[in-house]
N, C-alpha and C positions, 0 to 999 in steps of 0.2 A: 585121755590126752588128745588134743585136735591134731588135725596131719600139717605139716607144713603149708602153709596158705591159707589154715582153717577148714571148716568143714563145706564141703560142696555141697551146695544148695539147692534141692528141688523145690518150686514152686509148682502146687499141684492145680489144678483146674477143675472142679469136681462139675460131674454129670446134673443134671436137672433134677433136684428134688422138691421141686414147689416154691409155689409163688409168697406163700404163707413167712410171719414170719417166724414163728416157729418151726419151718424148713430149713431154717439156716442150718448146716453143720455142730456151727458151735453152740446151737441149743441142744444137738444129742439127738432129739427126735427123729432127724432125717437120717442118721449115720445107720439103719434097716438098710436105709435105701442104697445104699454104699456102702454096705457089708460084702458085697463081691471086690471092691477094688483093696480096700482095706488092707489084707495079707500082701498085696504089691506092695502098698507102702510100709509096712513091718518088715518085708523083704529090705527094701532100699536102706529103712535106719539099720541095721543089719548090716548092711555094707559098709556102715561108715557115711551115708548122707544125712542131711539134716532135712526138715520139710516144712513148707509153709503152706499154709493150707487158706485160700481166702472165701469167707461167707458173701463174697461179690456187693458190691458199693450197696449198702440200706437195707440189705437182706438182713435181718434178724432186728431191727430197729424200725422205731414209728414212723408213721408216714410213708407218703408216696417213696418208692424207690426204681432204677431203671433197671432192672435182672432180667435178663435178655436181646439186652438192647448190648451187641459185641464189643463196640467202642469201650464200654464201661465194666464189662467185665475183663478185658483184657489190661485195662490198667490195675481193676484190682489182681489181678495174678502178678502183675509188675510191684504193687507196692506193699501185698505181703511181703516180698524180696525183701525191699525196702526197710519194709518194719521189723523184720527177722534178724538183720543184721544190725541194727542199731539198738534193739534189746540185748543179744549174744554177740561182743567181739570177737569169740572163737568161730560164728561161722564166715566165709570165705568169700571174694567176690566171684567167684565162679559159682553160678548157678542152672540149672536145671529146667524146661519148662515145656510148653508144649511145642512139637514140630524141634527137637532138639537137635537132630541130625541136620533138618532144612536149613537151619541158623548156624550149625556152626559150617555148614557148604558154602553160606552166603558170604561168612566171614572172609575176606580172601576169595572171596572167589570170581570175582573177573568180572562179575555181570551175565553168570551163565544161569543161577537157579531160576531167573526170571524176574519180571518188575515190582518191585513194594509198593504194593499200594499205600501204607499204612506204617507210621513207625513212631516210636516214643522211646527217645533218648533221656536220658538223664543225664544235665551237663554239670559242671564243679561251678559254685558259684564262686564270684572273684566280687572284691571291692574296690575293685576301679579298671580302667583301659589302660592301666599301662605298667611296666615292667621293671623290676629291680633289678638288673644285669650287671654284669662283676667281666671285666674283661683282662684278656694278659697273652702273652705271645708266649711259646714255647718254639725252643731251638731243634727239638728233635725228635723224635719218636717213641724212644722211651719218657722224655720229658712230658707229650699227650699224656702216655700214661697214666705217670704218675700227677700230673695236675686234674685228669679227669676222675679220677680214684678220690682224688680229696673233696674238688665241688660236686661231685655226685652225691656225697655223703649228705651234702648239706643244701643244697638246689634241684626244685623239678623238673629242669631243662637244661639241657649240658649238650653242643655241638660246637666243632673248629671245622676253620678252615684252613686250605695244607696247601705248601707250595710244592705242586708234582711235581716239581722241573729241580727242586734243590737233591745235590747226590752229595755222598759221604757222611761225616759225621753231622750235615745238617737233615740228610734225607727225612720228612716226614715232619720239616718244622710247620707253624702256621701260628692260629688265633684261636684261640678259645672264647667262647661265648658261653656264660651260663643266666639265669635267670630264673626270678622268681614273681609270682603276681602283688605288685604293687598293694598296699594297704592305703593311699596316698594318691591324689587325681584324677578322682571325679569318673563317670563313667562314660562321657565321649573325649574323644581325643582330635583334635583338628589334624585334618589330612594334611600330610608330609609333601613337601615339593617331588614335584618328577619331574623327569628328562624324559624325552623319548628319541628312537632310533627311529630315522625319519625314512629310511627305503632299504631294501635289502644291497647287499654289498655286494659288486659281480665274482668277487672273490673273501673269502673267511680272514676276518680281523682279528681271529684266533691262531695265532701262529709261533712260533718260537720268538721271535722279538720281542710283540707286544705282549705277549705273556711273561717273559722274563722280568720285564721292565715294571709289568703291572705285580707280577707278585713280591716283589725285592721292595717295590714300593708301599706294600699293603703290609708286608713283615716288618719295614723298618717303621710303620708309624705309627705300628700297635705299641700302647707300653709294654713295657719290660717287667714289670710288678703289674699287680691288680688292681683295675682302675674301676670304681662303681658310678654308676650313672642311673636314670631312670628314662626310658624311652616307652613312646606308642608302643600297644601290642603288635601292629602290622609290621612297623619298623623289625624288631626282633625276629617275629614269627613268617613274615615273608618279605625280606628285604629288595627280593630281586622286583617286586610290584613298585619299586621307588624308578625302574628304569621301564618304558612301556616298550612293545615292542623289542625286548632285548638278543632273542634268538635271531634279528637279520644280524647281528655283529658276526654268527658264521656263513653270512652269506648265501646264494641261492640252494647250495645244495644241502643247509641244513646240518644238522649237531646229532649223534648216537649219543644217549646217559648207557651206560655201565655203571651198576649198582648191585653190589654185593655184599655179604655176610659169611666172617669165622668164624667158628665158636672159641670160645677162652680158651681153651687148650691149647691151642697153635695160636692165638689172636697175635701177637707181635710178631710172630717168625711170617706168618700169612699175610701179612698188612705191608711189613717188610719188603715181602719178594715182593708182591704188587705195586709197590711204589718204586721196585729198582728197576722191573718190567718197563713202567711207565715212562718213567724219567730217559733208559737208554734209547726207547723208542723215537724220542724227540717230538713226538704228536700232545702237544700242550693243549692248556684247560686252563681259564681263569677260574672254573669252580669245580674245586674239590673237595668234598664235604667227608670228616671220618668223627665218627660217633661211635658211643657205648649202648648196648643194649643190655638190658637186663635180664633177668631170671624169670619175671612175671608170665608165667607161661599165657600163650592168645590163645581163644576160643577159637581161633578158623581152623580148619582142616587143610587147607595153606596156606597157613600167616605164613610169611616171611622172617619175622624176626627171628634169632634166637639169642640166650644169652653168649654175647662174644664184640665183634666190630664189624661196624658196615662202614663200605668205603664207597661212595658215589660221585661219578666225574662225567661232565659233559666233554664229548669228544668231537672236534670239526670231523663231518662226513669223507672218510676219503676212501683210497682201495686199499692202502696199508692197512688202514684201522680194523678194516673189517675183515682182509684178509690174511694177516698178521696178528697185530697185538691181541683184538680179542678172542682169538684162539689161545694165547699164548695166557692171557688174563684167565679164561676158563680153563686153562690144564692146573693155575694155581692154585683156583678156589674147589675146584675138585679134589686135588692133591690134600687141601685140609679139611675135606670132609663139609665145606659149607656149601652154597648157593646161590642162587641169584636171584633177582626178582623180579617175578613174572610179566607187575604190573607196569612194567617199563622196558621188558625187553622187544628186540626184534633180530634177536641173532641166536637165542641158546637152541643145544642140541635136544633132541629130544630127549636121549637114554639121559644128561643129565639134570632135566625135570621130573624125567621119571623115578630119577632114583633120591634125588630134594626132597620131592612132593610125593612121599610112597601113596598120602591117602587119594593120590588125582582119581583113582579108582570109583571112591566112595562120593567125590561132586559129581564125575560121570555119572554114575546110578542116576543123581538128584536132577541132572544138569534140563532145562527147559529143552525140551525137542525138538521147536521152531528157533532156539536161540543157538548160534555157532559163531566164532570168531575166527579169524584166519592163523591166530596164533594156537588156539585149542587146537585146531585140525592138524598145522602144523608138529607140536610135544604132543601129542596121543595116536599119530595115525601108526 
């Protein structure tokens, strides 16, 4: 019976055994040659992995072929993966390969293992540029909930936006935004009108007025039921590039994001105190972003996600913010056992990175020796 997720995948890389093509592995002949590795790999199905093994691009077939030439054998170790899992739905998309440690450090990891030279993604193909999105306002925090529970089930993209500043039984209303990749319009889409913010402001347009004003007015014009439409993928996927320039609206000194993660277990009681935090502080944000995260566990050794809610808010630069709320924000997210994240902070303490990110240990080991950030030096010294 497979493990939940299916079976983890090793893609193996076998050592040199001739140019011939009867060298190929999967002619037999050369497996003499790789009879020392072999019992490794008997070990691993033994554990429960699964293994693909590639005869590298035209090794074992006529004609010229490029076996040796790295470009080409590292796709074929990539697209055994590939062909592995679309023969057996039981194995898993977690896979195995070479340099396994270095890759999952890189995962998450800040820009510290060193530069890529070289890299080959596999993207989801889509049939067209643009987006089937389902929209509706919800009144409150458990109402998120429970609307995000339903379109998750049934949509690949699911994120609202929340009014920080509403208290009591509206605390944690907003907009839900879900979406799906269109079947329907073609695959360019004509760029969307923009504004732009024409000089920084000598003071933040981010304040308790115009946030009030702006988010009372963004909850009352969202429908109330669920409304479908089809927009560009930019539209949906990065809305705020419709406004250029959008960070001088806080003015010269600038905006802190606060971006966080609870896992399910506390996720509403955590989300909760964080939004009552917010709201009595009076330090407003036209963007408040709270989304579900899944179970899908990440390759990094500090992803960020986990399965629970991440709450993300830009905050006008002030000394309250920073020497107030988000202490008070970080005694919450500690209190429920979550996080923060990394790749946006400039304020978390260390012991609570170090205690988020138990494996920062295992990137140190990997981490490049000429490469440091002032944030690394800062959570490890």
């Amino acid at each position: 019976v497979p493990p939940r997720g299916g079976w983890p995948l090793i893609t193996w890389a076998h050592g040199t055994t001739g140019v011939a093509d009867r060298c190929a592995p999967s002619r037999g002949e050369a497996l003499s040659y790789l009879s020392s590795s072999l019992p490794s790999l008997d070990h691993w199905v033994a554990e429960g992995y699964a293994i693909a093994r590639t005869d590298y691009e035209g090794l074992g077939t006529p004609r010229v072929h490029p076996y040796l030439i790295g470009r080409s054998e590292g796709r074929g170790v990539l697209d055994a993966a590939r062909a592995a899992r679309r023969l057996d739905p039981h194995i898993g998309k977690a896979f195995v390969g070479g340099g396994t440690a270095l890759f999952a450090a890189t995962i998450g990891g800040l820009g510290l293992t060193g530069f890529i030279a070289w890299v080959e993604i596999q993207l989801m193909p889509v049939a067209s540029a643009f987006m089937d999105v389902s929209t509706q306002r919800f009144g409150s925090l458990g109402d998120f909930i429970a609307v995000s529970r339903e379109r998750d089930a049934r949509n690949e993209y699911g994120v609202a936006w929340v009014d920080c500043m509403a208290t009591g039984q509206a605390l944690g209303r907003g907009v839900y935004s879900s979406g799906e990749h269109a079947l329907a319009g073609g695959l360019s889409a004509s760029a969307s009108g923009t504004i732009a913010v024409p000089f920084n402001t000598r003071v933040s347009m981010v304040n308790g007025l115009s946030t009030r004003i702006f988010n009372q007015a963004k909850w009352l014009l969202a429908p109330a039921s669920e409304r479908k439409t089809t927009e560009a993928l930019g539209r949906f996927f990065h809305p705020l590039d419709g406004i250029h320039e959008w960070n001088r609206l806080y003015g010269r000194k600038g905006f802190q994001q606060f971006q966080c993660v609870v896992p399910d277990s506390v996720a509403e009681e955590g989300i909760r105190t964080l939004l009552e935090a917010i709201a009595r502080s009076g330090l407003a944000s036209f963007l408040t972003v709270l989304k579900r995260c899944g179970d899908m566990p990440s390759p990094g050794l500090m992803s960020f996600p986990m399965s629970g809610m991440s709450l993300a808010i830009d905050f006008p630069m002030s000394r309250e913010l920073v020497e107030r709320l988000l202490p008070r924000l970080d005694d919450i997210v500690r209190d429920c056992k979550g996080r923060l994240y990394p790749a946006k902070d400039a304020h978390m303490r260390a012991d609570d990175f170090r205690t988020a990110y138990p494996a920062w240990t295992k990137v140190e080991a990997l981490r490049d020796p000429v490469i440091q950030s002032s944030f690394w030096a800062r959570v490890t010294a």
